[in-house]
Phi, psi and omega in degrees: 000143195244092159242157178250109183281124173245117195254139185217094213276138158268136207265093193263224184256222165258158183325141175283169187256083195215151145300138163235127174271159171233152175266190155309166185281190193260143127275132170274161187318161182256105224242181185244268207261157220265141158301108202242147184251161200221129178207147168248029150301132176252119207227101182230111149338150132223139176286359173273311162253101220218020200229003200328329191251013181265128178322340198266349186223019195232141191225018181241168203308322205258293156320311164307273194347312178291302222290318210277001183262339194241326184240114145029206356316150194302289157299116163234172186254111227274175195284344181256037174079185186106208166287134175279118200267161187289160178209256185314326157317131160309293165205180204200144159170182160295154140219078181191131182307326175318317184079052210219342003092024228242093205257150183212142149232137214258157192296124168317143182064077156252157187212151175264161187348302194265019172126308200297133167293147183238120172253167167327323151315280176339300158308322172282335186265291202318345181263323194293336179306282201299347177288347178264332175284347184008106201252161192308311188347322197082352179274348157322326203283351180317310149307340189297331178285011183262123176288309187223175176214131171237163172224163193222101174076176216288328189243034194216122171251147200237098178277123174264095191269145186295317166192109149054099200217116177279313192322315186339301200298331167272345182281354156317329184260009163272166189310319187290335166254031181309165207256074213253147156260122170347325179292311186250008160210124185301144176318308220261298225220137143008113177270140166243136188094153169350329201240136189264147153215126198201175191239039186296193103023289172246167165257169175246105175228145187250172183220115177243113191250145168068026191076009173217153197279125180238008138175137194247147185244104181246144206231140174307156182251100200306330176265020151333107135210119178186175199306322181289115147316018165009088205275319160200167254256345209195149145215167165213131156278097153261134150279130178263181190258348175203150176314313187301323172298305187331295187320270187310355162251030115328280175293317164311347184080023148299305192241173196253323197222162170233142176234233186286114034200143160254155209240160238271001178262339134322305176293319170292347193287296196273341139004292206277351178068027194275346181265125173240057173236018164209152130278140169239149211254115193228164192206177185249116193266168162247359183277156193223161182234152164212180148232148187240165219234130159255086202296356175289308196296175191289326172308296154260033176268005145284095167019281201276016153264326152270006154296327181312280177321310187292335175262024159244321176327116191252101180295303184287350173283309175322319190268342176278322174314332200233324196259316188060213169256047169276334169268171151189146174307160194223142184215044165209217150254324185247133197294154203302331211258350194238141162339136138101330172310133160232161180275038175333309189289318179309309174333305163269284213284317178096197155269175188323144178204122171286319171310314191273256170025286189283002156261338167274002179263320184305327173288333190285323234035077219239119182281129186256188335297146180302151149242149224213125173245106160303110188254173194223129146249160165280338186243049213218323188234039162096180175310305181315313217294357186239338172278336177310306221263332188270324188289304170336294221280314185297286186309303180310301211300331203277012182277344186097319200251022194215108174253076184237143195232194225211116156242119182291114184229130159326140187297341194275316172281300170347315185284318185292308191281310228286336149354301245243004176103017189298297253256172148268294193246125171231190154254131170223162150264158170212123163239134192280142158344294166197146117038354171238175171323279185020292175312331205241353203243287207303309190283017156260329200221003198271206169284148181068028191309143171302328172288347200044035106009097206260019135334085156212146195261060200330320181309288209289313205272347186254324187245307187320297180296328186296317194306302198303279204316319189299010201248102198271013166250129197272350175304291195279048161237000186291307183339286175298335172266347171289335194279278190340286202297327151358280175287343186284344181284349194241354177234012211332101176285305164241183191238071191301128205241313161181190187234185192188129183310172172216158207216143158229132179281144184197149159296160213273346155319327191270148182228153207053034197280336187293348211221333158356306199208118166272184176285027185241005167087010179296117164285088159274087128320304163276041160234025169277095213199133185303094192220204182244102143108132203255000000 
């Protein structure tokens, strides 16, 4: 029997400037055989990146995925959404009107995997670690707003921010401020390679082949103590090389759940419940696809060529063609569903128009057709992504003023150049950090952007963004975050294309399948356990 289940999570606001207590974990069932997930995520080694699994450097979703199962954090974002609440923390909160101020004191006895007690100390050195290795990644910058980190006694952390951030209490719950033991990751440099030690949920151990991980085996952690309910004893996570392998080791009973990605013909299928070896779990995502602009080059460092693009681009046809209504069109960097969204880009631009388009390159004086290479990855944000990239390519070229062609690169390399400036125009995806506007504006446009982006806007990185973080009520922070998307429509350093559900597949044994994924696209794994009724 094929059922489909709709989780609707609520997306409130931010953490109040308050202590909040928590209580203790859980033990989870004593289940028999290990749960096994099917992902066409890819965890690769490289000498440009050799490091994929250290907090201080891995910053895309399927890695945070691994780090949120095994290393620890002060903060986490609970299973029905919300504020995010302590989890290695004991409490947490402001205690300065300011939000300037930001203190936890951590749960008696925590220990990390292998026994050793974690102090306060621990905390401190693991976040000043990644501000000092400040890795290409950009995920340092997570961080950046902390001026000093004090401790007081064995359990209590003091954050001292450079200025004023409602936000703070999520970013505490991301991986880059995970929780490392000193022993095993040096002050200076990187741990390279595969192995984690943290004091998460699970331990990790991966079977690595060629330099990728081809199934990670995560095992409960006997020394857990935090906020999680822990359902059951084993998971083991494979990767395939395409969704269609997934599908088929689903239906064989190879694997028990499918997570990221299936591809949108897949999805429609157990939709319609025509399959009966998996049900499927559709939830309301945060994730958006764009292209991003390397505002230097010569190609597009004129404006009016990606004004261009932007008044040519047909969003609803691209999401009908490709997505159906797994998608929807998005005319912001931030999605429709969050505080603070506006339909900037709708704003300006309207719908598509070939006319307005040849009139901003004819003022510019800009000679058509532009000519234009589009990147891509092929293995990284699903299937679709390459039928995605030829409807890009079919609208700019039949518009007359656009000569583009479309190139695909593995994500292991992809990631590393579009860094380092290879690329003029790419595609990226983004599931957000946590849960606010914030999330969708500052890590594209502030200083140190995760894009290397020599995009910057004195307006947005000196007032706007500062203005927005002082406000811990996010309603009264939309002004300022509507005056960002403005400007990002009128100078667009990127290009929002959409936003998208996000869905898990699972056999009718498996249960907690609804909380599997939250909506920031965050892998809960341990609420996942072997029952009667998914």
């Amino acid at each position: 029997m094929n059922r489909k289940h709709l989780v609707l999570p609520a997306l409130a606001g931010l953490l109040t400037p308050v202590l909040a207590a928590c209580g203790g974990s859980d033990s989870g069932s004593k289940s028999g055989d290990a749960i096994v997930v099917g992902t066409t995520d890819r965890f690769t080694a490289t000498k440009d990146a050799p490091a994929p699994l250290d907090p201080a450097y891995a910053y895309d979703v399927g890695t945070w995925n691994i780090l949120r199962q095994t290393v620890q954090t002060l903060m986490i974002q609970p299973k029905g959404e919300g504020d995010p609440v302590p989890e290695a923390a004991e409490s947490c909160g402001f205690t300065d009107s300011g939000n300037e101020r930001y203190a936890c004191k951590l749960r008696d006895g925590l220990k990390f995997a292998n026994g050793d007690a974690i102090t306060a100390e621990d905390v401190k050195y693991s976040i000043e670690r990644a501000l000092r290795i400040k890795a290409d990644s950009g995920v340092f910058a997570l961080m950046s707003d902390i001026d000093t980190i004090e401790t007081q006694g064995d359990r209590e952390v003091i954050f001292h921010l450079k200025t004023a951030d409602a936000t703070f209490p999520y970013k505490l719950s991301t991986p880059v401020a995970g929780i490392v033991n000193p022993a095993d990751y040096d002050k200076g440099k990187l741990r390279d390679g595969f192995d984690i030690d943290g004091s998460g949920p699970y331990t990790l151990q991966a079977d690595v082949k060629n330099d990728e991980i081809v199934t990670a085996t995560f095992a409960k952690n006997p020394n857990y103590k935090g906020s999680l309910k822990v359902s059951n004893d084993k998971v083991v996570m494979r990767s395939f090389t395409d969704a269609a392998a997934m599908g088929a080791a689903i239906d064989k009973g190879d694997i028990d759940v499918m997570i990221r990605t299936m591809t949108p013909s897949q999805i429609k299928k157990l939709d319609a419940g025509t399959d009966a070896n998996a049900d499927l779990v559709d939830m309301p995502g945060l994730e958006i696809r764009y292209l991003a602009f390397n505002t230097n080059a010569p190609t597009v460092k004129n404006k009016a060529v990606r004004e261009a693009m932007a008044q040519v681009i047909n969003r609803g046809e691209l999401v009908s063609k490709v997505y159906g209504t797994q998608a929807e069109p998005l005319y912001s960097l931030v999605p429709a569903t969050l505080t603070g969204h506006s339909n900037s880009f709708f704003n300006k631009y309207g719908n598509p128009s070939v006319t307005k388009a040849k009139d901003l390159l004819t003022q510019a004086g800009i000679t058509t057709p532009v000519k234009l290479t589009l990147h891509y990855t092929t293995d990284h944000y699903g299937a679709a992504t390459k039928q995605e990239f030829e409807i890009l390519q079919k609208q700019l070229n039949d518009s007359g003023l656009f000569d583009v062609r479309i190139q695909g690169t593995p994500w292991a390399t992809f990631q590393s150049a579009s860094r380092k400036g290879a690329y003029d125009v790419w595609g990226m995806g983004w599931f957000p950090d946590f849960p606010d506007a914030d999330n969708y504006l500052a890590p594209f446009l502030d200083k140190d952007n995760f894009l290397g982006s020599p995009y910057a806007n004195n307006k947005i990185r000196g007032t706007l963004i500062p203005e927005s973080r002082r406000e811990a009520d996010r309603l009264t922070a939309s002004k300022s975050l509507t005056d960002i998307q403005d400007i990002v429509a009128a100078d667009v350093p990127v290009l929002p294309l959409w936003q998208g559900k996000q869905y898990v597949a699972a056999r009718s044994d498996i249960s907690g399948t609804s909380y599997a994924l939250n909506s920031s696209s965050t892998l809960q794994l341990w609420e996942l356990s072997r029952g009667a009724g998914s």
